[in-house]
Each structure stands twice: as C-alpha cells, then as structure tokens.
Legacy VTK file of the C-alpha trace (Angstrom):
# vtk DataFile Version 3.0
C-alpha trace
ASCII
DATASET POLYDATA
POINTS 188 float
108.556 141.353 107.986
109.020 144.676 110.264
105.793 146.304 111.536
107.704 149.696 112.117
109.265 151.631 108.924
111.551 154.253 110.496
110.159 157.118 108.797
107.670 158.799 112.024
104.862 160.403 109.221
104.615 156.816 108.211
101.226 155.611 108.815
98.878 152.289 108.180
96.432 152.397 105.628
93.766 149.700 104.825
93.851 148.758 100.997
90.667 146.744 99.724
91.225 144.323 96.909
88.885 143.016 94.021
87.811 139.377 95.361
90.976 136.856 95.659
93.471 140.131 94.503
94.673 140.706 97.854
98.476 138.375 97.200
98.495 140.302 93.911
98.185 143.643 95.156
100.761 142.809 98.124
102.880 141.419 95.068
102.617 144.395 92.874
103.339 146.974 95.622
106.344 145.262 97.016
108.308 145.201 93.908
107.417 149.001 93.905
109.407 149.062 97.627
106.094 150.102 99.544
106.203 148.457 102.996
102.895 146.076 102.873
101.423 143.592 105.574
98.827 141.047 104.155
98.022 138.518 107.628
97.441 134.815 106.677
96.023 132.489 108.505
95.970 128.586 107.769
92.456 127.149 106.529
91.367 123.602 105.788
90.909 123.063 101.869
89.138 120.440 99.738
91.382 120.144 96.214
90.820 117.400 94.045
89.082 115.519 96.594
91.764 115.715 99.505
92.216 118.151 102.857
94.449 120.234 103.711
95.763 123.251 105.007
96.318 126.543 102.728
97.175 130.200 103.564
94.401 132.429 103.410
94.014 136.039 104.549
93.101 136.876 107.812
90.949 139.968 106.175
89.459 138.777 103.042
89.348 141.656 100.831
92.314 143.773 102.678
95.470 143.911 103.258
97.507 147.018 105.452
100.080 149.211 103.424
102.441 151.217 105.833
103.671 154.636 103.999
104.136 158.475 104.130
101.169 159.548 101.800
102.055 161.869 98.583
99.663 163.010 95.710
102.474 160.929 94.019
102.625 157.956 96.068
98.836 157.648 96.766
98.651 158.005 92.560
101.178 155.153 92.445
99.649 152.995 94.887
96.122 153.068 92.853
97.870 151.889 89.994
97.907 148.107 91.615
95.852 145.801 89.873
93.188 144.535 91.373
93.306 147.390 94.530
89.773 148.675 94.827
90.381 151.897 96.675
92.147 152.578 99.805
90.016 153.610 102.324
89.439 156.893 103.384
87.811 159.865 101.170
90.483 161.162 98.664
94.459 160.994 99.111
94.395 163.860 101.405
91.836 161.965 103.786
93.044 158.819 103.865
91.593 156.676 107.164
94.971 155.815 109.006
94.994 151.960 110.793
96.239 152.765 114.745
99.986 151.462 114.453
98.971 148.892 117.928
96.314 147.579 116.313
98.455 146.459 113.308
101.278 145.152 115.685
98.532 143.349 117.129
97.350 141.368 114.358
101.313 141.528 113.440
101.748 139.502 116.731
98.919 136.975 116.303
100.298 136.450 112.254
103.616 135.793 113.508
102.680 133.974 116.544
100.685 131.667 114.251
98.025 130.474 116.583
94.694 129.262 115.184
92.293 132.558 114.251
89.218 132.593 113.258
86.662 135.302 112.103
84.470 136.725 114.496
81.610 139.607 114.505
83.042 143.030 115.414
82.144 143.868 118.963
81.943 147.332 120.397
81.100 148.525 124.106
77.720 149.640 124.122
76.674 146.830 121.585
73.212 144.840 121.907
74.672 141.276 121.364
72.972 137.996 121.304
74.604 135.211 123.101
74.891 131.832 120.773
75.968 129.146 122.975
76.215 128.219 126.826
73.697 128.452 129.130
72.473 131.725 128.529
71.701 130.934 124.538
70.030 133.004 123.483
69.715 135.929 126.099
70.402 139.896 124.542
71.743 142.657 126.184
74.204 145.312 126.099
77.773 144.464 125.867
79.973 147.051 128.314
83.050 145.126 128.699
84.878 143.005 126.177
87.950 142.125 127.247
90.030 139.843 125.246
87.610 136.251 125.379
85.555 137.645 128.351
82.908 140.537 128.391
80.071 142.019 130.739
76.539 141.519 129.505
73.861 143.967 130.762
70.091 142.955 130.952
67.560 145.404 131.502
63.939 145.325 133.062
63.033 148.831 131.290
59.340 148.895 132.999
61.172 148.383 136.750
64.577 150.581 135.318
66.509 147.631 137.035
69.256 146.206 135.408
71.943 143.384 136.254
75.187 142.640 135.008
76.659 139.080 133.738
79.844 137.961 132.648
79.780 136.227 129.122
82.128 134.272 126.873
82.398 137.563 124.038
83.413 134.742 121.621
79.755 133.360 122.207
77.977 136.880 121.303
76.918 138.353 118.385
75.817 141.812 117.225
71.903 141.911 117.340
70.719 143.626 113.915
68.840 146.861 114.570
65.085 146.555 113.235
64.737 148.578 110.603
62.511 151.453 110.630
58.384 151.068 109.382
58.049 152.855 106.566
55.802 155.951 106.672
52.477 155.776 104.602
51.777 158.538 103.031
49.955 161.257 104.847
51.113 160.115 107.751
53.526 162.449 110.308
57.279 161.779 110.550
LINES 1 189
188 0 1 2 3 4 5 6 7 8 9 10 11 12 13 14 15 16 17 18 19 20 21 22 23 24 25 26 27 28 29 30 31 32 33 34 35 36 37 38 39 40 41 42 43 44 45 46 47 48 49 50 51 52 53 54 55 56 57 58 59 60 61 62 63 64 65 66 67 68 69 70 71 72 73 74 75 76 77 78 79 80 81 82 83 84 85 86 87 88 89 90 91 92 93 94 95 96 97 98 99 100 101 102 103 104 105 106 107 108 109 110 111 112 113 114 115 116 117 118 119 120 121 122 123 124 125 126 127 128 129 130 131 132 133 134 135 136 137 138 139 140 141 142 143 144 145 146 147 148 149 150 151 152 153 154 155 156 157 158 159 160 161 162 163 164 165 166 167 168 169 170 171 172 173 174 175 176 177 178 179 180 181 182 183 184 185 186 187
C-alpha cells in the first residue's frame, strides 16, 4: 500500500472506530476509493483452546485516512459504520497526522518487526523507571531517542541536579497528583 497519494493538499487524518470496527471502517472506505492505512501487528491468540498468531491493530481504536478534505468528502467519510469521529473539531478543523510520522509507522508495518505498545513519552516528562537497576527512580525525561533517553534527578533544596542515561522502553509517565479539593470558605 503507498504512503504518498500524489495529490500535495492531501493530508493524514486519524479516524477513531467503535471497539473492534477499525477492519470495517478501513473496508467500507476503500471500496469508496479513499486512500486508508490501518497498521497490524501480529499478537498471540488463545481460540478454542490453541495459540497462535493473529493480526491486530497497531492502534486499537484508529486507523489513518490520507485525503484532500471537502464538506463533501468529510460528509462521506462519516457515513462509515462503525467510525466514531475523526479527530479534530469540525470538517474545517480537522487535526492533520505529520506525513513522517505515518511513513514511520508505514516503515515499521511493512518492515514487520515485533511492536509492542508502549506509554507515550514526551521531553520534559516526569517518568518512572520500571526495571534495571534504577527501578523505581523518577525524574524528568529530556532526551528520548529511539530505545535510549536522558533522565534528570533533582535535589530541589540544594538546586543540584544530575543527568542519567535510561533504557526509555523501561520508563513510564508518572501520573500528576491531582489537586486537594478546596473546602468551602477556604481561598483558591
């Protein structure tokens, strides 16, 4: 399947499905002649009691859809069954996927190496480390390079900090507390 359709306003658009609806939305929009991309990846099954390996997407939920957006064609594309929205805020908003990071995940689909989900890591991040010697350990992720990152650990009271280098595939995103709620009477 081409990653490029020659038309330049072409863009990538993220289309989220109903639960299990992403093959039938690729399906449905394909016979319609819209250019759609739905990665796979193989998974190990259980069915009737034996293993083995069956496609499943490499974005639950999504699949990409590669088109020049129209009131028309944005009206057509909603009428897929079991397409939730496509994401963005109206037809004339639409959130456009960067063409490289499609080719991307066009390149590891094709390539057909094992992938497997991982937390969404972004510089300036405070991860957790799961595994290794440092277990554990939070900081600030400021480099994530493919596999490899830079961990920052701070000493706020000495305003010291150092900088390690960490497995990214070993760190997670560390969930912001959430904030105590107010009693009443009490100042914001």
């Amino acid at each position: 399947m081409p990653v490029h359709d020659q038309t330049p306003a072409a863009q990538w658009y993220a289309l989220w499905t109903a639960s299990h609806c992403e093959r039938l939305v690729r399906d449905h929009l394909a016979a319609r002649g819209f250019t759609v991309f739905l990665p796979e990846v193989q998974v190990w099954s259980r069915r009737r009691g034996q293993r083995r390996l069956v496609p499943s997407p490499m974005f639950p939920g999504y699949l990409f859809l590669q088109h020049e957006m129209t009131r028309e064609s944005y009206v057509e594309v909603r009428k897929a069954r079991g397409l939730v929205r496509i994401l963005g805020d109206g037809w004339d908003r639409l959130a456009a996927v960067p063409g490289d990071e499609v080719e991307t995940i066009h390149r590891v689909h094709t390539a057909q190496v094992p992938a497997l989900p991982h937390p969404f890591l972004a510089r300036g991040q405070r991860v957790r480390l799961t595994a290794g010697p440092l277990a554990g350990v939070e900081g600030t992720l400021v480099d994530s390079d493919p596999g490899t990152g830079m961990l920052v650990v701070s000493v706020s009271l000495l305003q010291r900090s150092i900088a390690v280098p960490i497995d990214c595939t070993c760190a997670v995103p560390v969930q912001a507390a959430p904030p105590h709620p107010r009693r009443k009477g009490q100042p914001s």
